[in-house]
DOVEXVO-595965 format. One record per residue: x, z, y of N, C-alpha, C in turn; residue number from 1. Coordinates in steps of 0.02 Angstrom, whole numbers. Atoms other than C-alpha are relative to their C-alpha. Example, Ala and Ser with C-alpha at 12.3 -4.5 7.8 and 13.67 -1.06 7.14 Angstrom:
<nodes>
45 | 0 | -59 | 615 | 390 | -225 | 45 | 0 | 60 | 1
-42 | -3 | -59 | 684 | 357 | -53 | -39 | 37 | 55 | 2
</nodes>
This chain:
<nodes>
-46 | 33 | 46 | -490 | 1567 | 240 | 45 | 52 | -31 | 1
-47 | -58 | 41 | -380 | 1657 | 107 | 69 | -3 | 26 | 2
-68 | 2 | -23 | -221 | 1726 | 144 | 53 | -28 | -57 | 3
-44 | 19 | 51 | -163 | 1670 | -29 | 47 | -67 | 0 | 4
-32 | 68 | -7 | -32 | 1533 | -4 | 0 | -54 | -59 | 5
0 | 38 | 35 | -35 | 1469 | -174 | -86 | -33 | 2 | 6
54 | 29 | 11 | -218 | 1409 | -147 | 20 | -50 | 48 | 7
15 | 94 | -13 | -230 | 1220 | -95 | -73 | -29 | -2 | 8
64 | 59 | 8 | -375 | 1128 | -65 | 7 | -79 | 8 | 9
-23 | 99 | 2 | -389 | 952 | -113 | 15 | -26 | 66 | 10
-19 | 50 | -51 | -395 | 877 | 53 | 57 | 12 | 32 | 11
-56 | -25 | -22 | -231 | 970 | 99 | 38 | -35 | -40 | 12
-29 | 39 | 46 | -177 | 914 | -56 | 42 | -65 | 4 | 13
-25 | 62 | -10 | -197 | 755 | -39 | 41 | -27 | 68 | 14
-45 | 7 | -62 | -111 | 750 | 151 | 74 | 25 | -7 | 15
-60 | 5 | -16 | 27 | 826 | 93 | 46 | -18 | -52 | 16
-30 | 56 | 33 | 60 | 713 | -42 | 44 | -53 | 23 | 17
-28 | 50 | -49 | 46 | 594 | 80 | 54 | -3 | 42 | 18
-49 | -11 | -43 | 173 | 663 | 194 | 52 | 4 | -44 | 19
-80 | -13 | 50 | 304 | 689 | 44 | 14 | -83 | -6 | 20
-11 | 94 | 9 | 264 | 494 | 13 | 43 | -19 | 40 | 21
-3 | 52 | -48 | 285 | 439 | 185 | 98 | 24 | 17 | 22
-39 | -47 | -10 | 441 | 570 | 197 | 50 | -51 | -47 | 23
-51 | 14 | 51 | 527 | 495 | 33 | 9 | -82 | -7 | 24
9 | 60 | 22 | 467 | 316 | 27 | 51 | -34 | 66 | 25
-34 | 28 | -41 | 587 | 176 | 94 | -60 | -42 | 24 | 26
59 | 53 | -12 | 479 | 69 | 212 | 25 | -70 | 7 | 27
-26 | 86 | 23 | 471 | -117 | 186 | 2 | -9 | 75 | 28
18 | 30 | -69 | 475 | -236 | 326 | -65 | -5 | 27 | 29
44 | 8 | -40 | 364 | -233 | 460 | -47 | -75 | 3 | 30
25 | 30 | -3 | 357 | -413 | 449 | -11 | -29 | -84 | 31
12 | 16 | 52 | 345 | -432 | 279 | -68 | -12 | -33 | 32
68 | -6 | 7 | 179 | -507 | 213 | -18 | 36 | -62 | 33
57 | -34 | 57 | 65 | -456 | 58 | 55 | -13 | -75 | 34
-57 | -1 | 61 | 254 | -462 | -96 | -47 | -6 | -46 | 35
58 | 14 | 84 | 182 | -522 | -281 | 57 | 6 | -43 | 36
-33 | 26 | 45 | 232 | -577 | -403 | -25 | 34 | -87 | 37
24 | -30 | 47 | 172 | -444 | -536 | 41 | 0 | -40 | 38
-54 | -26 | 53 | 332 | -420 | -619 | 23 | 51 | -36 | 39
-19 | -78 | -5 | 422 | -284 | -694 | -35 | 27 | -70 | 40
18 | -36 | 57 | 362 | -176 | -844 | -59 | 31 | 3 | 41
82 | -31 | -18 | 184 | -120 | -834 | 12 | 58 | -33 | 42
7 | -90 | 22 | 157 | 75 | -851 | -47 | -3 | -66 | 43
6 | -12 | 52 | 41 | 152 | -966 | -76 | -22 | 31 | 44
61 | 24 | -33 | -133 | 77 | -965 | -44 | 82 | -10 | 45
38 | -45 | -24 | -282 | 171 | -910 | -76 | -41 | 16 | 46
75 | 29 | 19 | -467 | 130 | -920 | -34 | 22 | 64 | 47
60 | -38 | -35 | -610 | 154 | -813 | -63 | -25 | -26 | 48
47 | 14 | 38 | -778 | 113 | -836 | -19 | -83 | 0 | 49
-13 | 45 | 8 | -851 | -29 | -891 | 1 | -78 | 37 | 50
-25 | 51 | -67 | -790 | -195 | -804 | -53 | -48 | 20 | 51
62 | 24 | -6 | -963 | -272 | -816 | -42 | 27 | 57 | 52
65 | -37 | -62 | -1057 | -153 | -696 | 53 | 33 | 40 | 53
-23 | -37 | -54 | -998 | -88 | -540 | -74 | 44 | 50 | 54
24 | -32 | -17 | -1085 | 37 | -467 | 16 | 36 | 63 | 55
-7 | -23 | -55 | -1091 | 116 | -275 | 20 | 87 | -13 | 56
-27 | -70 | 27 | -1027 | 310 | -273 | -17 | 22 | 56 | 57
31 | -27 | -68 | -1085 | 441 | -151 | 48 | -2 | 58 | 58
-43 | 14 | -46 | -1031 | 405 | 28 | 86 | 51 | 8 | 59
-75 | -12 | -23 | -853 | 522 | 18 | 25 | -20 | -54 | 60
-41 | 2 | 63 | -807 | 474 | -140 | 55 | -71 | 34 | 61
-58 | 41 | 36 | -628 | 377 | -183 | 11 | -12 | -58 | 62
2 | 25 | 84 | -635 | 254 | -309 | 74 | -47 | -20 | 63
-50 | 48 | 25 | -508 | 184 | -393 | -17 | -96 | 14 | 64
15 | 91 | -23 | -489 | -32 | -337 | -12 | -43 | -67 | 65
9 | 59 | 68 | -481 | -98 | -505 | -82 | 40 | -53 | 66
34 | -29 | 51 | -646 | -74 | -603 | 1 | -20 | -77 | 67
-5 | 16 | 63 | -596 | -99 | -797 | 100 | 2 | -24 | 68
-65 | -26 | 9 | -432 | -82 | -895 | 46 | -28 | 52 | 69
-61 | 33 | -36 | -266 | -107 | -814 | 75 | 44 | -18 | 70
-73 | -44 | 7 | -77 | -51 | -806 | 40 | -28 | 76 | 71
-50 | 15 | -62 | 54 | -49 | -674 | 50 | -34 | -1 | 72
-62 | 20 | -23 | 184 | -154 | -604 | 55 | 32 | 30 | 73
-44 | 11 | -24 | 296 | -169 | -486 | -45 | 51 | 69 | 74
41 | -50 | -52 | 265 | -10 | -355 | 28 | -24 | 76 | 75
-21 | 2 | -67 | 311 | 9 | -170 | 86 | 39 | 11 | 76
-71 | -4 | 1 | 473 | -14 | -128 | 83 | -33 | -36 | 77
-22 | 32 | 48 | 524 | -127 | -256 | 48 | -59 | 27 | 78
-21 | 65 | -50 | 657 | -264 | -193 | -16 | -61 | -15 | 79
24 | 87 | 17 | 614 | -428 | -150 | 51 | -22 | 46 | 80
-65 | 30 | -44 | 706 | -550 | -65 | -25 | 19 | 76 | 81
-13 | -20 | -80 | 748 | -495 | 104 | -46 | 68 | 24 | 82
50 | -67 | -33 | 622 | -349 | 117 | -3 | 52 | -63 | 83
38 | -31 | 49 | 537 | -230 | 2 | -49 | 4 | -32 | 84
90 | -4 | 26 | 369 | -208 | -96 | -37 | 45 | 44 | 85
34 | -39 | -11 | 244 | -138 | 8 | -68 | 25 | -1 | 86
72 | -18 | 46 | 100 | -98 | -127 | 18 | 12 | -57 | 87
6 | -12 | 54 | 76 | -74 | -274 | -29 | -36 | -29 | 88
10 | 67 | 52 | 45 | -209 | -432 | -28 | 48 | -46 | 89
54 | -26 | 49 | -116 | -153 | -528 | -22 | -55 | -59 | 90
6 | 54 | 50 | -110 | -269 | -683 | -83 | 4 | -22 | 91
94 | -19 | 46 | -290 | -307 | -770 | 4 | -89 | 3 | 92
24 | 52 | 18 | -376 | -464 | -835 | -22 | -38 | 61 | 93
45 | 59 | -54 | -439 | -620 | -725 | -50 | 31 | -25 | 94
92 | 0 | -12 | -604 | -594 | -654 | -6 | 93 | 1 | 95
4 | -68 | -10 | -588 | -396 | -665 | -21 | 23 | 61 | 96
15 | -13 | -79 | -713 | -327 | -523 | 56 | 41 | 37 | 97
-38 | -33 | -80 | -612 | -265 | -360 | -52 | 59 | 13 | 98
62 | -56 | -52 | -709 | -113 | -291 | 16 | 20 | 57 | 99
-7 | -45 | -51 | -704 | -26 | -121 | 16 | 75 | -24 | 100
-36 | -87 | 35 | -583 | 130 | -135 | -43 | 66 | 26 | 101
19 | -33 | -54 | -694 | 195 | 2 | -64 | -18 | 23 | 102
44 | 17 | -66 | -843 | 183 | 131 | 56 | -43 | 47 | 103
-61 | 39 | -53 | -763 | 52 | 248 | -18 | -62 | 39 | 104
29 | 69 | -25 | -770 | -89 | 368 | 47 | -76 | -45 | 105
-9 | 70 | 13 | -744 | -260 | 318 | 48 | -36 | 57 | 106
-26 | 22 | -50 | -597 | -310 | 432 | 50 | -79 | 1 | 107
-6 | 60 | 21 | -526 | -475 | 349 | 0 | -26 | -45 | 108
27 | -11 | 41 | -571 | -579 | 232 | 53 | -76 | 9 | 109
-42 | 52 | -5 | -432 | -736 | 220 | 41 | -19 | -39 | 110
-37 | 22 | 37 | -315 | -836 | 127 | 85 | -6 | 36 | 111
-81 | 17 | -6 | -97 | -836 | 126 | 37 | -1 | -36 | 112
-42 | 30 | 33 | 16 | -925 | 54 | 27 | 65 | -60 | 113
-44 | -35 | 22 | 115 | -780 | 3 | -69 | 54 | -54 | 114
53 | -62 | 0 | -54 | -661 | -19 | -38 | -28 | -54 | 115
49 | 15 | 22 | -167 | -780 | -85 | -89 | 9 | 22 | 116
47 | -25 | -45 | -352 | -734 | -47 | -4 | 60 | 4 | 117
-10 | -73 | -12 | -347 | -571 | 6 | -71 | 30 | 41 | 118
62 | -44 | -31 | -479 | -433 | 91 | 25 | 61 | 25 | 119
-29 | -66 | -16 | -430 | -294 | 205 | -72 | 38 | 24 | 120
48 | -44 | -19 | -547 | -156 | 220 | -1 | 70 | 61 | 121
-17 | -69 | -44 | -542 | -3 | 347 | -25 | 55 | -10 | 122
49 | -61 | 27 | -583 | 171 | 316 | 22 | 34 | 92 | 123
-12 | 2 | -52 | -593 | 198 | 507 | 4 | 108 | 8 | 124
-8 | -75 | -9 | -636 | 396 | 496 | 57 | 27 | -36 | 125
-55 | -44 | 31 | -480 | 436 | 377 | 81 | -47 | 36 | 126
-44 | 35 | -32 | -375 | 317 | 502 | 35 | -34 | -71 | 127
-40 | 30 | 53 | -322 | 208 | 332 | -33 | -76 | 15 | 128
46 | 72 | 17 | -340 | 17 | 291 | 26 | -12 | -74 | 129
2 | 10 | 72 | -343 | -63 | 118 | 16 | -61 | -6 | 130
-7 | 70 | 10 | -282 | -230 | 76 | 13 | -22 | -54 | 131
16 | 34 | 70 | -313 | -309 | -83 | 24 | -85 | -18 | 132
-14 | 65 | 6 | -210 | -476 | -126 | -23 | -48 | -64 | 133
-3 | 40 | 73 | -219 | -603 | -268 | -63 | -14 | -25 | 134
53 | -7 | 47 | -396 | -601 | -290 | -14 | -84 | -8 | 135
40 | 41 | 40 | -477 | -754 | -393 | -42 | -60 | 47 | 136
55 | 34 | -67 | -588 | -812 | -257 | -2 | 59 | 46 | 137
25 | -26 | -69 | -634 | -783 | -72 | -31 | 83 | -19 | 138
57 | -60 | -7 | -707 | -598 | -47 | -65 | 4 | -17 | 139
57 | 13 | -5 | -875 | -588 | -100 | -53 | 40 | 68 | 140
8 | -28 | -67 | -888 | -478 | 79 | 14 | -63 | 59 | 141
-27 | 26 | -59 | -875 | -532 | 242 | 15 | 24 | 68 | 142
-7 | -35 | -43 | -804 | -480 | 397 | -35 | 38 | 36 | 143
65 | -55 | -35 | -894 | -343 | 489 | -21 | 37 | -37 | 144
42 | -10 | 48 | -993 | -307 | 338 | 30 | 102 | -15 | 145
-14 | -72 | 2 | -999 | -107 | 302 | -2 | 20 | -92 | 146
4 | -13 | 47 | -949 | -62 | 111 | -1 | 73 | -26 | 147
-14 | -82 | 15 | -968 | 93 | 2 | 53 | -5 | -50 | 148
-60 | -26 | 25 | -855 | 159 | -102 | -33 | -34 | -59 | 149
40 | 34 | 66 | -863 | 64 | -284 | -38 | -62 | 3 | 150
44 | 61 | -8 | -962 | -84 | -212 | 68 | -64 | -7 | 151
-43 | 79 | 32 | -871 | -250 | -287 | -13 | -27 | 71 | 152
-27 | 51 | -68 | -785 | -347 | -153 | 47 | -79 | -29 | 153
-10 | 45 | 27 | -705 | -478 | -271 | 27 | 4 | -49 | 154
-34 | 1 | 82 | -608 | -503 | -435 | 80 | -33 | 4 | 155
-107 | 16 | -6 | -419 | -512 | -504 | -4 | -58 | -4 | 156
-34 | 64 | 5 | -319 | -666 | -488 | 58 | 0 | 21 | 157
-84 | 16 | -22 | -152 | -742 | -453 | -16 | -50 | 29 | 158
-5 | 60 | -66 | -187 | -844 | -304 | 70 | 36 | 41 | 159
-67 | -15 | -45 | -29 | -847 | -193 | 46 | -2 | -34 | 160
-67 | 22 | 28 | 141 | -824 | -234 | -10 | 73 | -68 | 161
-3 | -48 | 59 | 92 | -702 | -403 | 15 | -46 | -69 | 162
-19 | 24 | 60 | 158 | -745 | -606 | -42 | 32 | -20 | 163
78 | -5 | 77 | -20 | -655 | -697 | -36 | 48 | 60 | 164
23 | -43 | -33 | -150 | -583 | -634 | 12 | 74 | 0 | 165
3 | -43 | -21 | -165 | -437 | -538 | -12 | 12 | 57 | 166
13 | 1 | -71 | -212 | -354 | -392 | 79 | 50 | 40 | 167
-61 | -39 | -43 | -72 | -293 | -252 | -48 | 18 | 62 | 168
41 | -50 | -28 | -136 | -158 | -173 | 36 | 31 | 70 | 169
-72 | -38 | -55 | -55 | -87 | 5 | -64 | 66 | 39 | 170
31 | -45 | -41 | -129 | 76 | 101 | 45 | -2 | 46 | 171
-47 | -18 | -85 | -88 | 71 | 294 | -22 | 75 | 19 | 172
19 | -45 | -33 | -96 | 233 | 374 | 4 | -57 | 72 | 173
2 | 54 | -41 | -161 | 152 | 540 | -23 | -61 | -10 | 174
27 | 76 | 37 | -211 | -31 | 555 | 59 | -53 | -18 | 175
-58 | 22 | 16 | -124 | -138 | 463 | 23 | -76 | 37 | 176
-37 | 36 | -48 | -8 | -232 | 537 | -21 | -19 | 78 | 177
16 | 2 | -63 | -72 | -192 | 711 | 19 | 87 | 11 | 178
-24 | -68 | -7 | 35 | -37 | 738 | 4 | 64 | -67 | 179
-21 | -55 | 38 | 13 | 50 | 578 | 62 | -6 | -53 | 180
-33 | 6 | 28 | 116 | 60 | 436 | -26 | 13 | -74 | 181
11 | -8 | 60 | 131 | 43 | 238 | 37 | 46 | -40 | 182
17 | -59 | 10 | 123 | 208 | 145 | 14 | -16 | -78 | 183
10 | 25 | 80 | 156 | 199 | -50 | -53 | 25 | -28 | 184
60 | -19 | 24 | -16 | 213 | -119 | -14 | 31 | -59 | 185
-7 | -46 | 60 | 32 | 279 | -270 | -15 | 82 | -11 | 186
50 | -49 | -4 | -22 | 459 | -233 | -65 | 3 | 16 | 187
55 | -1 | -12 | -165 | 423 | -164 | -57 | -49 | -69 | 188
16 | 29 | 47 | -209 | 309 | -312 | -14 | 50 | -57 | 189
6 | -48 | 57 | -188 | 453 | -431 | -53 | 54 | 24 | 190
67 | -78 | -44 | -335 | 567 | -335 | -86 | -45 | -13 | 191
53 | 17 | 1 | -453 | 424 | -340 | -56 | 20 | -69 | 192
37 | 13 | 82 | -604 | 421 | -473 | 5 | -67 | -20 | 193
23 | 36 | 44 | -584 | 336 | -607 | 88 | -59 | -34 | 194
-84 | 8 | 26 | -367 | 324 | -616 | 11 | -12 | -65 | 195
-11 | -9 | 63 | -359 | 396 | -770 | -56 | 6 | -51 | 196
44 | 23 | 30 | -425 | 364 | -927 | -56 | 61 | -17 | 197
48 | -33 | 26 | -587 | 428 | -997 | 47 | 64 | -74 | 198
</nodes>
């Protein structure tokens, strides 16, 4: 390995993004469920490809969750009543495929009040989980089930307590809500393929 300190390699990179995140970010409540609402001023949109086809990506890849346009909400950390935001609000059209950010297990696939129908995924070798709220309908996964990265798992909606679609997005380091914690996904969002626009 080089002695040059200014060299970085991505996967350092990206860990010590993560650690500036976890370092700077206020954390929400513990018991706080899946925050909506999709309020707030949407960022600057950003494209990916097209929202018709979804396509699988080679097993390490990180894909961006939303496949087709979108813009941002309301990030992590955002106040709500009595807690904080702990995700991130990916605006886009009803029906906009969902993808797998990752290779991952299929660890729930359920409906809440607050959440709507939701899908949590696990990326068990990078110790992360993924939880995807608001979608449209049920998962088109099901528990257990082993996804790749880019493989459609369901589409936007505002089921639960959300005002337009979108998806709310949370990364646990750990499992979520079984000892781990929520992480603002927002760096790690900006590394995936297919963030920014063409």
């Amino acid at each position: 390995m080089s002695n040059d300190k200014r060299v970085v390699r991505k996967p350092h990179r990206v860990a010590l993004i993560a650690a500036v995140a976890l370092a700077l970010s206020v954390l929400g409540s513990q018991t706080a469920f899946a925050q909506s609402g999709g309020v707030g001023a949407p960022g600057t949109t950003t494209t990916t490809t097209d929202p018709t086809t979804t396509t699988t990506a080679p097993p390490g890849s990180m894909i961006f969750p939303v496949s087709g346009s979108h813009t941002f909400g309301d990030g992590f950390g955002a106040a709500r009543s009595g807690h904080t935001h702990q995700g991130q609000d990916i605006m886009a059209a009803c029906s906009t495929p969902l993808v797998a950010v990752s290779r991952a297990k299929v660890k729930f696939v359920s409906f809440q009040g607050a959440a709507g129908n939701y899908v949590v995924i696990r990326n068990k070798k990078l110790h992360q989980d993924y939880m995807y709220a608001h979608l449209a309908t049920r998962a088109s996964v099901t528990k257990g089930t082993v996804v790749q990265p880019g493989q459609q798992i369901g589409i936007v909606g505002d089921t639960g307590d959300a005002t337009a679609c979108h998806l709310h997005f949370e990364l646990w380091l750990g499992k979520w809500y079984r000892g781990g914690h929520p992480v603002n996904p927002m760096p790690y969002l900006q590394t995936y393929q297919g963030y920014a626009s063409k």
